[in-house]
N, C-alpha and C positions, 0 to 999 in steps of 0.2 A: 572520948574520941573514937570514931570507927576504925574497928581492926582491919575492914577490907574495905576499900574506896578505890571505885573506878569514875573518873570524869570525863564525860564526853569522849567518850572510845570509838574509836574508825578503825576498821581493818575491812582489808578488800583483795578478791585475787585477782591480779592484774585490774582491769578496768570495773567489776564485776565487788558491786558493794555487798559485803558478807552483814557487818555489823556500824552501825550508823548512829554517831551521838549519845551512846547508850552512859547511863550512869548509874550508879547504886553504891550504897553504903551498910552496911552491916555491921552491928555491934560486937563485942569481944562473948565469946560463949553462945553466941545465936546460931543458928543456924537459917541458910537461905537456899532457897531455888530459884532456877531457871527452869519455869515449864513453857512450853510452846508445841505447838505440830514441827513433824521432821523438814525440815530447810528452813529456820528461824534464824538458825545462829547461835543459837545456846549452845551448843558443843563448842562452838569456833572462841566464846566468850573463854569459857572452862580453858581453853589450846595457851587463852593471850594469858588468863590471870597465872598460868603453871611457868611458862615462860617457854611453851614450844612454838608460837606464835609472836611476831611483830608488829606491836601495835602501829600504824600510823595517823593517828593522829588520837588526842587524848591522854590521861595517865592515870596509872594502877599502882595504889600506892596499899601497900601492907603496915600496918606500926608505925603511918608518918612515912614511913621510907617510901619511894619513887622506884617501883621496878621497872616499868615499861613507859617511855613516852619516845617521838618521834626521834629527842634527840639521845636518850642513855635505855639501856635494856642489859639489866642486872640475865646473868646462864641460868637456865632453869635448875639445874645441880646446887645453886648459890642462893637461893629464896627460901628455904624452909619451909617448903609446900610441902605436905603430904598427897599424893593423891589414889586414887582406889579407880580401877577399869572396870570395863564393861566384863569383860571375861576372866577377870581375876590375876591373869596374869602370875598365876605364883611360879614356884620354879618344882618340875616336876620329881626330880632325880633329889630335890633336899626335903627331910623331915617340915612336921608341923613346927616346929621350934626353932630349926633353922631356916623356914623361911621368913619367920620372926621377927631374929635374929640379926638378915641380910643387912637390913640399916642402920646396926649398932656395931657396924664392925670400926676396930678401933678403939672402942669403949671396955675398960678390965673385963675381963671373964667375969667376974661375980658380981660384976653389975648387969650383965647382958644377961646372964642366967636370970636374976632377979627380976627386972624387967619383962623378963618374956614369960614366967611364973606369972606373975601379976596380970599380966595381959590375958594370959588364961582364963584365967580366972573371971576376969571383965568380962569375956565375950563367952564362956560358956561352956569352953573347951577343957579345962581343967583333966589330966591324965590324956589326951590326945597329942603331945608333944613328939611322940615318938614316929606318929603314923605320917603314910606319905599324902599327898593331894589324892590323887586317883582312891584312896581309901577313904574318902570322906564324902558327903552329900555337896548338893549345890551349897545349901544354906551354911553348911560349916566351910565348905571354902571362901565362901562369900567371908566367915566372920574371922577367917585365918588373913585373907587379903585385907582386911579392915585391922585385925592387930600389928600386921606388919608395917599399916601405912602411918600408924598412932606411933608406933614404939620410938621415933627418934625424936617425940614430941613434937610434931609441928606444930607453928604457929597459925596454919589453916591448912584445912583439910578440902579435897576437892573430889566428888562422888560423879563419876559419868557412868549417866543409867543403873545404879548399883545393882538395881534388883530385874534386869529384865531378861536374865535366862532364866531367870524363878516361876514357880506356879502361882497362878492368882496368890491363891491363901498364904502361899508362903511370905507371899511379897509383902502385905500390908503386918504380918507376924515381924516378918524379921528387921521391916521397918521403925515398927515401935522399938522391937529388942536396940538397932544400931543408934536410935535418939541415947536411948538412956544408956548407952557406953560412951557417947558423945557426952552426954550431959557427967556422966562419971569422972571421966581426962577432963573436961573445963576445955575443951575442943572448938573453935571456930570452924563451923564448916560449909560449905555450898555445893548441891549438887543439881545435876541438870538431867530433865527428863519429860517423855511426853505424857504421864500419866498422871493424873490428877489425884487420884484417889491418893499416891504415893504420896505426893507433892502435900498434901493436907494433912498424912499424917504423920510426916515425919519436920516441916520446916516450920517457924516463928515467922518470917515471911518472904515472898513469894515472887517474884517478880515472870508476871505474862508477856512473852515477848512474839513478834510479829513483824516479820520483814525488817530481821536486823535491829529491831528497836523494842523495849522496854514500854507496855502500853499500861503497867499498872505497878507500884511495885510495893505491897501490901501483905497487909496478915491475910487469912484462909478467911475469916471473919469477913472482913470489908472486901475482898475481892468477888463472895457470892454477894452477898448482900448491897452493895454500895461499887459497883462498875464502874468506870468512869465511861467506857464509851460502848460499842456495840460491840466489838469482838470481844472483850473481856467479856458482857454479858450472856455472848452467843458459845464462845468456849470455854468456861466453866460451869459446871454444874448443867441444869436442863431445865428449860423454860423455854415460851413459848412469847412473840412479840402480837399483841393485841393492838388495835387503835384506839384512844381515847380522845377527850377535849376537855380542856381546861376550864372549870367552873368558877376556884376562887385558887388566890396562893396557895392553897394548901388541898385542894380539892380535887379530885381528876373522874371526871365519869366514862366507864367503858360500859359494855355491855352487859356486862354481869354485874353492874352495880357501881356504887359511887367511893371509891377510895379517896383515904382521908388522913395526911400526917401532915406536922408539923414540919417537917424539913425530910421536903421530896429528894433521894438519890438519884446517881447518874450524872452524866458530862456537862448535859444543857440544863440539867434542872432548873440553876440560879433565872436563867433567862426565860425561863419557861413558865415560873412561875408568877413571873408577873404579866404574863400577856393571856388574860380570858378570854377565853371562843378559842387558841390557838388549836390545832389538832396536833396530837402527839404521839409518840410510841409508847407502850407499858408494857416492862415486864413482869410475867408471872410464873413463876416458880410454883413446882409441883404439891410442894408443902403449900403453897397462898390457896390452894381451890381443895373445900374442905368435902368429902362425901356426908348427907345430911338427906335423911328420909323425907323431915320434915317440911323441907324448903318447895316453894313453889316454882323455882330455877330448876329448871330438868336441862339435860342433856343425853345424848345418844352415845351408848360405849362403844365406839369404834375398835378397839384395841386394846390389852391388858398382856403387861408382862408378871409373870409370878415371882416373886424374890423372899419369898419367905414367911416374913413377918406382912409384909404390904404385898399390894396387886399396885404395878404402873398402870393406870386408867389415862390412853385416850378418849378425849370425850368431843363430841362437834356438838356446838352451839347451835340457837335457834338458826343463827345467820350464816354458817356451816361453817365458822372461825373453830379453833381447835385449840383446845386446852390439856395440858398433862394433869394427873391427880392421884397422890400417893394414900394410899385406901388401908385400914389394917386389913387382912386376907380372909380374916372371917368373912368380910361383905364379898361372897362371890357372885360378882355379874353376869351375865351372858352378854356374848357380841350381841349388838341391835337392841339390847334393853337401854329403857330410860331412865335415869335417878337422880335423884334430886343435891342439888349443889350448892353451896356458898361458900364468899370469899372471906379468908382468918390471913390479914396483910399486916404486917408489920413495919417492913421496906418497901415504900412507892417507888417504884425505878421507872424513871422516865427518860426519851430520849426524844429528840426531832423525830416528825415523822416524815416518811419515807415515801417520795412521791413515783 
């Protein structure tokens, strides 16, 4: 059974649809996202499942139980939500220990001690019990707001943007660190954010959402690789939409050659594949177009970002169509050189083409 179950969820302010239909399920110990661009609704989702929001129409149900629906909506005080803010929200004027602590109140003393020990311990802080917020970095307030929201044991935890007053490197750091504290508590968790990179490294899966609605709701896995429609393919990850047309089921020829699987991805695939001659869209991902001396396929280097180990290589086509290509950095190009290309595809991703 799913620990977190939303069905067909509506909320709206006033006339003004925020969230439309949306639904998703999540298993007991997963962890989930909501990633989307800013005005989706992912926040507003996180507002209804905490219970600061009123669903109207739909139900969110926790452990089988019915928190939110048009006609019962359980006080967000009374759900056993844990959740974690965007700015931490801890309390300034109380110790590391006592901010801890704030949601064990009521619980003996020597269990609240012990608990908040332990918590320490979990996130890293161990001997910091003493110190106030203001004495501590982003990243360890970040994992003091994260012990305090664990410590009453919720039965799901709910992350809005956790990491986005952090620095890049911190973020994708402290990410992996918050999985495996998660993964440590046996934690249910979802949090919502517009960074992807985040979203890949820290959830099991994913859900892409776009004008209030749920357009994929998938592992990091199938979400690059296997899209269902054009937004998902256009907002995650980077790739470029080429024209093709349809040879055989299984065949698609574009310009740079003849792609070829057993079972084409993408929304319209099914249909797609049975109609030869049709023309279509194909995506190609920067990993599909391989740099290669050898190849009699040249292309012109438009553009190259540096990232370390790879150069991002735009390249334009005989036909001036334009492809991305992730290069190791030893191959250093000059803008306006030519070199030579071929396609290493795995995933055909195809879509309707676009008149």
């Amino acid at each position: 059974m799913a620990l977190l179950e939303l069905q067909d969820v509506n909320y709206a302010y006033g006339a003004q649809k925020v969230v439309e239909e949306l639904s998703l399920r999540l298993a007991p110990g997963a962890i989930g996202c909501l990633l989307g661009p800013s005005g989706c609704g992912k926040t507003t989702v996180l507002r209804c499942i905490a219970g600061f929001e009123t669903v109207s129409g739909g139900t969110i149900r926790v452990a089988g139980e019915v928190l939110s629906s048009p006609a019962s909506h359980v006080p967000a005080e009374q759900r056993r939500i844990g959740m974690v803010f965007q700015d931490y929200a801890l309390f300034p004027h109380l110790t590391v220990a006592a901010n801890i602590a704030f949601g064990l109140r009521g619980s003996p003393a020597a269990a609240r001690q012990a608990r908040v020990l332990a918590l320490l311990e979990t996130v890293g802080l161990a001997g910091e019990d003493t110190k106030f917020p203001h004495e501590l970095s982003g990243g360890q307030q970040q994992r003091v707001a994260l012990a305090r929201a664990l410590a009453p044991r919720p039965r799901l935890l709910l992350l809005d943007e956790p990491f986005s007053n952090l620095d890049v490197e911190l973020r994708e750091r402290l990410a992996l660190e918050v999985r495996s504290i998660l993964a440590a508590e046996g934690t249910t968790a979802i949090l919502v954010t517009h960074d992807q990179h985040e979203a890949f490294t820290i959830a099991d899966e994913i859900g892409i959402m776009h004008e209030g609605r749920i357009q994929q709701w998938d592992t990091p896995y199938n979400l690059y690789h296997q899209p269902v429609n054009r937004f998902v393919a256009d907002f995650v990850g980077q790739g470029v939409f080429l024209p093709g047309e349809v040879i055989s089921a299984s065949r698609i020829e574009i310009e740079l050659g003849i792609l070829s699987s057993e079972m084409l991805a993408g929304g319209d695939a099914d249909a797609i594949a049975r109609k030869v001659g049709k023309r279509v869209t194909v995506l190609l991902r920067p990993d599909d177009v391989v740099h290669d001396d050898a190849s009699p396929l040249q292309a012109e280097v438009l553009a190259k970002a540096f990232r370390g180990a790879q150069f991002l290589y735009t390249l334009r086509l005989a036909s001036g169509a334009q492809v991305l290509s992730l290069v190791p950095s030893h191959h250093n190009h000059a803008i306006g050189e030519r070199i030579g290309l071929r396609l290493d595809v795995d995933h055909v991703v195809v879509f309707r083409a676009e008149h």
